[in-house]
Each structure stands twice: as C-alpha cells, then as structure tokens.
C-alpha positions in Angstrom: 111.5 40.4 -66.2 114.2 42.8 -66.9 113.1 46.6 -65.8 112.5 48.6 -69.2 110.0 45.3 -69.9 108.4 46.0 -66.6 107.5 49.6 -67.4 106.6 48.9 -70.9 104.3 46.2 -69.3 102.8 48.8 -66.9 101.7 51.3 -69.7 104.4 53.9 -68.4 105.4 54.9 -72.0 107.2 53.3 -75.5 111.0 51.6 -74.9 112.7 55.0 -75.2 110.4 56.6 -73.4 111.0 54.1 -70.6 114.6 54.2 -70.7 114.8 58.0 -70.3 112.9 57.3 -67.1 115.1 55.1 -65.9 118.4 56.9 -67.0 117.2 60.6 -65.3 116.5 58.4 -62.1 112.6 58.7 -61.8 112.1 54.5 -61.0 111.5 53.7 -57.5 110.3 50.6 -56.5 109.7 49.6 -53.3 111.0 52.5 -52.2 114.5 51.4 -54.0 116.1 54.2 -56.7 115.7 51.7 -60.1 118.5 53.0 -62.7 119.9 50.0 -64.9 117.6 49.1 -67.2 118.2 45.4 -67.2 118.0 45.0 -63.7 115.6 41.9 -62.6 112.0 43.1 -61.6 109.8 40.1 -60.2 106.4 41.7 -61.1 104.7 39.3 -57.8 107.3 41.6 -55.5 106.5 45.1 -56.3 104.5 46.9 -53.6 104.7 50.4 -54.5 106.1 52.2 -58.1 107.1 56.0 -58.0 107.8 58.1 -61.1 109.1 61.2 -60.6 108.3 60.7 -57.1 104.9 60.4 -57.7 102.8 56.9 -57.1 101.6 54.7 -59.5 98.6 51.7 -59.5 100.9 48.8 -59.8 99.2 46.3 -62.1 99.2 42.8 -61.4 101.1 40.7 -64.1 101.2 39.1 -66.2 97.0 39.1 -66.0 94.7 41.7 -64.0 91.0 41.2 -63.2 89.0 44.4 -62.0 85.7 45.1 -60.6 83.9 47.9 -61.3 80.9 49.8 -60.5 79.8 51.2 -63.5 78.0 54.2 -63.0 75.0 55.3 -65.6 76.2 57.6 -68.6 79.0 55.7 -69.3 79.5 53.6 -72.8 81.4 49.8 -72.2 83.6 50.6 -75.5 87.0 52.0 -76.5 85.1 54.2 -78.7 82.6 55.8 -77.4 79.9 57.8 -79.0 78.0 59.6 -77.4 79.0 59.5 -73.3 82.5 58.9 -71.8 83.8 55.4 -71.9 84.3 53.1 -68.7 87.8 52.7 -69.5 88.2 56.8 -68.6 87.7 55.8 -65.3 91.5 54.1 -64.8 94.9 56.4 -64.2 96.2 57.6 -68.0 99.0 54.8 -67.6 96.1 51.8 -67.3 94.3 53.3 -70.6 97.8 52.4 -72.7 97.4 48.6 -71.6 95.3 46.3 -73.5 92.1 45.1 -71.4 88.4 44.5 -72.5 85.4 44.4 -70.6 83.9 41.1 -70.0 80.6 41.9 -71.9 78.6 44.8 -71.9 76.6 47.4 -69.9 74.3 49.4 -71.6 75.3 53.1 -70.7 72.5 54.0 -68.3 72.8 50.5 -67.1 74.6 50.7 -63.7 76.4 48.0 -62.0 78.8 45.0 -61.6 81.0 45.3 -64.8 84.4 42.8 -65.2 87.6 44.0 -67.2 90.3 42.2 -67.8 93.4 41.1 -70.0 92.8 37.8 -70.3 91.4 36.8 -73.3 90.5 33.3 -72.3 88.7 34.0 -69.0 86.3 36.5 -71.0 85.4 33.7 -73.6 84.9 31.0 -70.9 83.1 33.5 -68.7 80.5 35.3 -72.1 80.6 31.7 -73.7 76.4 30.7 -73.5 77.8 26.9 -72.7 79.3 27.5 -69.2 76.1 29.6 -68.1 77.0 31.9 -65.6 74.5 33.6 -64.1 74.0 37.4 -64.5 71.0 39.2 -61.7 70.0 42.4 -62.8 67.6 44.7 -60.2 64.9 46.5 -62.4 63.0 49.5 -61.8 59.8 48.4 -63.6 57.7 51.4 -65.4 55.0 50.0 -64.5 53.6 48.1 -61.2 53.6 43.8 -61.8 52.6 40.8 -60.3 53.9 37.3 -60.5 52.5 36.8 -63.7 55.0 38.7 -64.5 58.1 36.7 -63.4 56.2 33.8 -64.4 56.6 34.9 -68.0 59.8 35.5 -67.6 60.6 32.2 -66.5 58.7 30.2 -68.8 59.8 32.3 -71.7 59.3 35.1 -74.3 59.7 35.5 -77.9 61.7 39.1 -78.4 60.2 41.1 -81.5 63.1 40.7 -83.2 64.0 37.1 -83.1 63.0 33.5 -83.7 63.5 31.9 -80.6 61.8 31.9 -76.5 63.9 33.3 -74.2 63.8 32.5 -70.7 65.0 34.0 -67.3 67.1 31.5 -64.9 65.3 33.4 -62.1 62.5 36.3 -61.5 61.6 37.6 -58.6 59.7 40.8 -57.4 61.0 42.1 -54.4 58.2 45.1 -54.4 55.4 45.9 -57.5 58.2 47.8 -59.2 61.1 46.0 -58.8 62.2 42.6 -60.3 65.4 40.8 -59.6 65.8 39.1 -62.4 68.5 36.4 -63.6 69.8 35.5 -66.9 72.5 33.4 -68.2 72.6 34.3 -71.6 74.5 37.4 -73.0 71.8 38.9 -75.9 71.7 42.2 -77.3 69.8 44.6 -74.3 68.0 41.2 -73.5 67.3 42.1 -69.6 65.0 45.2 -71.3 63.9 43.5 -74.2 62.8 40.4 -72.2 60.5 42.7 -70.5 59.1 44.4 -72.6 58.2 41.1 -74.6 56.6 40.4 -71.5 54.1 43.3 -71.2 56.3 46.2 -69.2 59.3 48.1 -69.5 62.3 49.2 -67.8 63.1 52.0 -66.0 66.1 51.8 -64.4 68.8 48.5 -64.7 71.7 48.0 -62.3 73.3 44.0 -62.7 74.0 43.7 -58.4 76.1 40.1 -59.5 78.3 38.8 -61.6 78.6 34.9 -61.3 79.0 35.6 -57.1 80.6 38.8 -57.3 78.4 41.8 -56.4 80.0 45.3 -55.9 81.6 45.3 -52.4 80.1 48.0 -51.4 82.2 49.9 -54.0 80.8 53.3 -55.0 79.6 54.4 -58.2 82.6 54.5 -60.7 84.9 53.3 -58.1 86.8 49.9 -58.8 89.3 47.2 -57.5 91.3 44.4 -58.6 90.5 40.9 -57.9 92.9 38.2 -57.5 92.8 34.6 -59.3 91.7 33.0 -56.0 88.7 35.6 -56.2 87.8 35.1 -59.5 87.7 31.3 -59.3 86.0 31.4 -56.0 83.4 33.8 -57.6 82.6 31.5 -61.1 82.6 28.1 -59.3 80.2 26.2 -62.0 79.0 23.0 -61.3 81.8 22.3 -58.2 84.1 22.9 -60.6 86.6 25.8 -61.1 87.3 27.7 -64.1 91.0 26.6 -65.2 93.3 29.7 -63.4 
C-alpha cells in the first residue's frame, strides 16, 4: 500500500491533506522519516506512527476489532441525543474511519461492547441464526427467588409483542442480582424480559460477549483484538466463524 493510501486509511486527514504531511516531513514510521508519497507501507509492519513528532494509535488493517468497556451515560450511535457517544471515546483520527458497534448498549447500560469495520463479522455475530450468547449481570429493584429465573427460562410474552421470549440462562447469584443470558438481540429485551416477568431493572452491565468479558479493562477504557481473538472468543458449535 503506497504511503498517502496508508494515511488516508488511518483517518490522518483527506489526499491533500496527507500529502502536505508527508511533503513538510511529519511521517515517521517505525521511527523512519516517511517523505515520498508512493513509498511502499506494509500496514502488518508498522509498529509505531509519529506526526509531527507526536504518536499515533496505529490501526490494524485492513480490519480492526475493539473491545470496550462501555461506561453508563454513553449513547451506542453516531448521533447521539442526549449523552456523548461511545465513539468519543477513540483519538480524533479513529472518529474519521468508518466502524459500527456490533449491536447496542443502552446508555446507562455498562459493559462488554464490540466495534468494528467489518461489516460481515457484525451480521454473522447480531444474526438471531448463529446464536451467540450475550450474559448481562442485573441489579434487580426488587429482591427474587428462582421463580424468577424460572420464568425467565421458560419464557415471557413482552407487552408489546406477539411472541414468548425466553432466556438461554438465569441465574441469581444473590436476591438482587441475576445473571442472565440471552441470545437474541431485541429492543431493551434484558429489561423488558424482566419486567414481563414481575420485577425491574436497576442497574445492567453485559460482563460477556460470546467468551469475551472485559479483561479487566476499566470503565471507558478499550483494546483491540486480533482475528485469532475473535474467532477463539465466537467458537459456535466447534466451529469457527470464517476469518
């Protein structure tokens, strides 16, 4: 990939703005002074970017998978409304690269959340067919017993639909908090589940994703995850999501 692609690719700015970089000498990479444009970048090779002398997050290429902790009072959306959006949390350069989040959090939902640029893995991962399973902890309002999960499992009708619902999993862990599991991608369906079943929620963090949990990543803080990662983590049926 020739160098002015590469920066283009890494949301460092429009072709011209690129090619001024390169032309006043602000490209190193690797700790190598990049000033022909055309110059050969193998995206697999690059360790370290400075502009200006000043580090960038390299992104991997030509597809990047990050995990993120969502913290609450963030909105999953490009266009937020009323809070800040997840995306806010990446360096500017990140924001001017395409990605989507692979499903949503509710804002004051807290927890494992996947973004990614490839548009194939998101519809294989959201898809109902391929099932993969979502655990959410909940702060209940009120205090339950197993009847509870036991509802939960065997299914609910939500007020607004036509169908029964039913958790993959529910377990309590104390009165007021369920771990509960889902493989299905409804509209706030961990809060409406409940609250079909006689309770509500109170506080809703999703502690996995497929296998992934949060690595002991901080509120807000994320990483990226290579393809051995992600297909390791959304093994379905001994059988490995095509990477």
């Amino acid at each position: 990939m020739q160098l002015l692609k590469y920066l283009q690719s890494q949301g460092l700015g429009s072709r011209k703005q690129c090619q001024w970089l390169i032309d006043n000498d602000c490209v190193e990479i690797n700790s190598a002074l990049q000033n022909n444009a055309k110059s050969n970048i193998e995206p697999d090779d690059v360790k370290t970017l400075l502009i200006d002398g000043e580090p960038v997050t390299v992104v991997p290429m030509p597809y990047f998978y990050i995990l993120l902790n969502k913290p609450t009072d963030y909105e999953t959306s490009h266009k937020p409304q009323q809070y800040p959006s997840v995306f806010s949390l990446f360096p500017d350069h990140m924001r001017n690269i395409e990605m989507q989040a692979v499903g949503r959090l509710d804002a004051d939902t807290t927890g494992v959340l996947l973004i990614t640029n490839d548009g194939q893995f998101n519809h294989r991962v959201t898809s109902p067919k391929h099932k993969v399973a979502k655990r959410y902890r909940v702060t209940l309002k009120h205090p339950a017993g197993e009847s509870l999960c036991e509802t939960l499992k065997n299914g609910v009708l939500l007020h607004d639909g036509n169908e029964t619902v039913r958790a993959a999993d529910a377990v309590l862990e104390n009165p007021t908090t369920l771990l509960m599991t889902i493989t299905e991608g409804k509209y706030h369906q961990v809060k409406r589940m409940v609250a079909a079943a006689g309770n509500r929620v109170g506080k809703l963090h999703r502690d996995r994703f497929g296998s992934l949990d949060t690595q002991n990543l901080n509120a807000g803080e994320w990483k990226f995850l290579s393809t051995d990662e992600i297909s390791k983590n959304f093994q379905q049926n001994n059988t490995y999501f095509g990477f």
